[in-house]
C-alpha positions in Angstrom: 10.9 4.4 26.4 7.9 1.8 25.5 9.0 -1.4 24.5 5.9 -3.3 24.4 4.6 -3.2 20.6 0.6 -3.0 20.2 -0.3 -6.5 19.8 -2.2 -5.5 16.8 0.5 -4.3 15.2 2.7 -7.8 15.4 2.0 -8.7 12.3 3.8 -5.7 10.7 6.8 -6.9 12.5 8.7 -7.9 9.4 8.3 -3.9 8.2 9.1 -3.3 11.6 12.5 -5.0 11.2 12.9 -3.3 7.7 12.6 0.8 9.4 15.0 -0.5 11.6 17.1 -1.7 8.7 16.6 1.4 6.8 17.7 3.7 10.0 20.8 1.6 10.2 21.7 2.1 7.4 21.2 6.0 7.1 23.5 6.1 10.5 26.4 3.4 8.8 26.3 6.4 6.0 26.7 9.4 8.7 29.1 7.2 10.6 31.3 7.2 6.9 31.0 10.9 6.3 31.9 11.9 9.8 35.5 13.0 11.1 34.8 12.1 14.8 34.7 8.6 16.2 30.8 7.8 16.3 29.1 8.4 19.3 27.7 5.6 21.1 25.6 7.5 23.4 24.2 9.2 20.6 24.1 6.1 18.5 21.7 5.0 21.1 19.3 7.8 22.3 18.9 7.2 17.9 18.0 3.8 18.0 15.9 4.7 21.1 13.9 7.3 18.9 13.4 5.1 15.9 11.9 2.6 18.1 9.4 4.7 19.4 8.3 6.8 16.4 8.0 3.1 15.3 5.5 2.1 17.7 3.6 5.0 17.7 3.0 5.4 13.8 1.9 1.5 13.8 -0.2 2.2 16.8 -1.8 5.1 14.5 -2.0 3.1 11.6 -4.1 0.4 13.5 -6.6 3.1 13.7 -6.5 4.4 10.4 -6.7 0.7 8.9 -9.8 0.3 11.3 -11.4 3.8 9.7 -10.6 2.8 6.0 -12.2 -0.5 6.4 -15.9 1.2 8.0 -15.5 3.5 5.3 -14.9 1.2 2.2 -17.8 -1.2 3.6 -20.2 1.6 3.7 -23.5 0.0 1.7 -23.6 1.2 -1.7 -26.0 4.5 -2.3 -29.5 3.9 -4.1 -27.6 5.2 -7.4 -25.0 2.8 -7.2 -27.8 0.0 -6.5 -29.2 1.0 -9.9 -26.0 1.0 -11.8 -25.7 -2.3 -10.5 -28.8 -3.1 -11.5 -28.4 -1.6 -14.8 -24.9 -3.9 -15.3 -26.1 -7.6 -14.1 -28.5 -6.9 -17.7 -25.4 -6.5 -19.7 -23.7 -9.7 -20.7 -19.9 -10.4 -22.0 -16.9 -10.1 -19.5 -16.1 -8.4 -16.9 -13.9 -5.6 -18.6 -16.7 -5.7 -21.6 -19.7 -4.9 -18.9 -17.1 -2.4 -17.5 -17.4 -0.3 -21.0 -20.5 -0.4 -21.1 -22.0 3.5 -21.5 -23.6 3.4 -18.2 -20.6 2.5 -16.1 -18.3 4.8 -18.3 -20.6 7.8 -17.4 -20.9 6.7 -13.6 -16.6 6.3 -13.9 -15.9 9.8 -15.9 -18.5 11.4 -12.8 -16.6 9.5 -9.6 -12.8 10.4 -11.2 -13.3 13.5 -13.1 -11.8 12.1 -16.3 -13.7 10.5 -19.7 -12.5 6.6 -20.9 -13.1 5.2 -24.1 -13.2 1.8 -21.9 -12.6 -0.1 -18.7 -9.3 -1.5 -20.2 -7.9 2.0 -21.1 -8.1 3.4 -17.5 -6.8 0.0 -15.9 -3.6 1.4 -18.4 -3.6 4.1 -17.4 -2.9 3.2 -13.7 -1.9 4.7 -11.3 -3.5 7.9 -12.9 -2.2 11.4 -12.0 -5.1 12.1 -9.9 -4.2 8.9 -7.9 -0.8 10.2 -7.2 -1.6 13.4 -6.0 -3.6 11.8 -3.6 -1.3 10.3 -2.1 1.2 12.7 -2.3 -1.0 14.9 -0.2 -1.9 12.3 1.9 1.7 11.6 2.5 3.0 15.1 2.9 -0.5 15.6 5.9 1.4 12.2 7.7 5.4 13.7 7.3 7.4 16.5 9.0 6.9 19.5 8.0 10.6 20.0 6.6 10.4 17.5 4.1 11.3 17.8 0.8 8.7 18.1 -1.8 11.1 15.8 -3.9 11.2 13.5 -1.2 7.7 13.1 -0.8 7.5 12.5 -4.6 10.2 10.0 -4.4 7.7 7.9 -1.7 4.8 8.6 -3.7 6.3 6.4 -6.7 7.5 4.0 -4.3 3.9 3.8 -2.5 2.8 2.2 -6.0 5.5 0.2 -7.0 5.0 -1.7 -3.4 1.4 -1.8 -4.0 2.2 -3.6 -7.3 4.9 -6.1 -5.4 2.5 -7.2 -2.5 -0.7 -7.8 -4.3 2.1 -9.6 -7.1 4.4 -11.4 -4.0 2.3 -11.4 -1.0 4.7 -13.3 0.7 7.2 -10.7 0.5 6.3 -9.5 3.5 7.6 -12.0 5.5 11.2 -12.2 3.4 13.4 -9.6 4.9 16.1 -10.3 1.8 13.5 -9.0 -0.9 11.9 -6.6 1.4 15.0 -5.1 2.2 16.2 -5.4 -1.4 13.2 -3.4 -2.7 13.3 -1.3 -0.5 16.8 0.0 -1.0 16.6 0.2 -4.9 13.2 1.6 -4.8 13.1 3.7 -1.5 16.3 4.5 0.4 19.0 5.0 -2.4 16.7 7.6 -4.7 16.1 9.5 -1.3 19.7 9.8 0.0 21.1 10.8 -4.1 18.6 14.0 -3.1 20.4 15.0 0.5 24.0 15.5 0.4 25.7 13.5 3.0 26.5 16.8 5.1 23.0 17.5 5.2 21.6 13.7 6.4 21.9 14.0 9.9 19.5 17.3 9.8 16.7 14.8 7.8 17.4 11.3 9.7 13.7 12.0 11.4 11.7 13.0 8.1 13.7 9.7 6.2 13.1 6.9 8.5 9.6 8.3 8.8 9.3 8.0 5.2 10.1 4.3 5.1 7.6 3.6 8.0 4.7 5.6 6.4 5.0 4.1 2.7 5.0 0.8 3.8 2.6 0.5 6.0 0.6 2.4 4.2 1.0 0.3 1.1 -0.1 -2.8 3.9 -2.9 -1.4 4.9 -4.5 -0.3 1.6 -3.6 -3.7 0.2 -5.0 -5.2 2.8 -8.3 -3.5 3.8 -9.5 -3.4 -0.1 -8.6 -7.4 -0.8 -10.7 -8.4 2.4 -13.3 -6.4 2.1 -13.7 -7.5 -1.7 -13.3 -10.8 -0.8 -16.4 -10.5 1.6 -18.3 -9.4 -1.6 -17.6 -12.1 -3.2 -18.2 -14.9 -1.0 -21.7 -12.5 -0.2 -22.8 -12.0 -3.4 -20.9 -14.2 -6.1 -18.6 -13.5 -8.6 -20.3 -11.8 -10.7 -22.0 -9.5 -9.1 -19.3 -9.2 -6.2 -16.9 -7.7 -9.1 -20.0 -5.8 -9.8 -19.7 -4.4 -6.9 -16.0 -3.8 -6.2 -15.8 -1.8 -9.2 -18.7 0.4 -8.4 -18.1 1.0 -5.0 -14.2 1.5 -5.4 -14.0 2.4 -9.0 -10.0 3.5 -8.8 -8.7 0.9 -6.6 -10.5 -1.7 -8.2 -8.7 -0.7 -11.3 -5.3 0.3 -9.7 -4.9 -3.6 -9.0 -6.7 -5.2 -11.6 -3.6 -3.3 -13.5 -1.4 -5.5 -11.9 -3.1 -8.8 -13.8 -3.0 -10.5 -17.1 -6.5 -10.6 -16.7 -9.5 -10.9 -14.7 -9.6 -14.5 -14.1 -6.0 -13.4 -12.1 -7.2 -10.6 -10.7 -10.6 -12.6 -8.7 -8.6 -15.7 -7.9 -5.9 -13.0 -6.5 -9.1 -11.4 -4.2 -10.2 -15.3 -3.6 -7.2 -15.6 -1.8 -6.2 -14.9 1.8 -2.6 -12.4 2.0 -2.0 -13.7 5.5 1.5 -15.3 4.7 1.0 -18.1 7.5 -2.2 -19.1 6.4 -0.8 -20.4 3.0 2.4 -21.3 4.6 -0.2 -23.7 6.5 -1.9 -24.6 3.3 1.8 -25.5 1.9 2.3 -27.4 5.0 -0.9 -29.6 4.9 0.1 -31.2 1.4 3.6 -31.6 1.6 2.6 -33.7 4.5 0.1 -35.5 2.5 
């Protein structure tokens, strides 16, 4: 077995911890429902497998973090240069230029669906569309065997961890609120679908599940903040927003759902996620 993690991949150790966690917690349950003494031999060649399935999906998320990022920073198509035009002429805020008739066409074109205004699809985030995306997405990554209702179960929790990181980006480096969320949101809905009989047969597809949503959740989070926050420190504040929402017209809205406002929402992209970064920030003026 590997036991050298992709250095790339160290930063995700804290999810790392957290599969681990979860796969621990699957076996405690076996270990309940079972008649035999457990078997520590078994027990082991498990924890064996976890690790490795856990290295190799970071490995493979490294690369599809790497192909997300060239895609999203793809320069914006000679239409999209002319919406953009069209919206630096409109004045008002943000969500006003948003509803503007020109954008609302270009939006109802890119996600298939008609808006009275900006503010009325950031409600109506994450949108159907959205979730089936990722449901599909989800069920391409996943063993074959597992449940549709599964997969539905880490579709919903896909979002609701979006919502938390962008929210409490520093919850990826506390393993008591990680682990908390992840239980309520993740773990307990999946095992009330698979009786306790029937666990041991799906201990691959579950722990899976766990890695996938989570760092899939990372990544996106991730890849979309810098690369916005690139646009902004490129092109200003204005026109950077300009551009986020044109160029990633559902994301954009997905997390500006997750804001009061707008004002929130750019200081939010403003800011770096890298947890020691701030912690380093925090450090400088306590020691002031």
């Amino acid at each position: 077995m590997r036991r050298n993690i992709n250095i790339a991949a160290m930063k995700h150790i804290p999810l790392f911890l957290l599969f681990l966690f979860l796969a621990l917690c699957f076996n405690n349950t076996l270990g309940y429902a079972q008649a035999n003494e457990p078997n520590t031999e078994q027990g082991n060649a498990l924890a064996g497998e976890t690790l490795k399935r856990v290295e190799d999906v970071m490995v493979q998320q490294e690369k599809r973090k790497k192909a997300l990022a060239e895609l999203v920073r793809k320069p914006l198509t000679e239409a999209q240069q002319q919406l953009l035009h069209q919206l630096l002429q409109h004045t008002g805020t943000l969500d006003e230029i948003l509803s503007s008739a020109p954008y609302l066409a270009y939006l109802k074109a890119e996600v298939g669906k008609a808006y009275k205004d900006f503010p009325a699809y950031v409600e109506a985030m994450p949108t159907p569309k959205q979730k089936i995306a990722v449901l599909f997405s989800f069920k391409k990554m996943l063993p074959p065997k597992t449940k549709a209702e599964a997969i539905s179960i880490g579709t919903d929790y896909y979002f609701k961890l979006r919502s938390l990181l962008v929210k409490e980006p520093d919850v990826v480096v506390d393993m008591n609120a990680l682990i908390g969320f992840q239980t309520k949101h993740l773990m307990d809905p999946l095992m009330a679908i698979y009786p306790i009989t029937e666990l041991a047969a799906h201990m691959s597809e579950l722990t899976q599940m766990a890695m996938v949503t989570n760092l899939e959740a990372q990544m996106s989070t991730e890849v979309f903040h810098d690369v916005w926050r690139e646009w902004l420190e490129k092109h200003g504040s204005s026109e950077g927003l300009l551009r986020c929402a044109i160029a990633t017209p559902a994301e954009f809205a997905l997390v500006r759902s997750c804001f009061e406002d707008t004002a929130a929402f750019e200081k939010w992209i403003q800011t770096s996620l890298k947890a020691e970064d701030n912690s380093e920030k925090k450090g400088e003026v306590i020691n002031r």
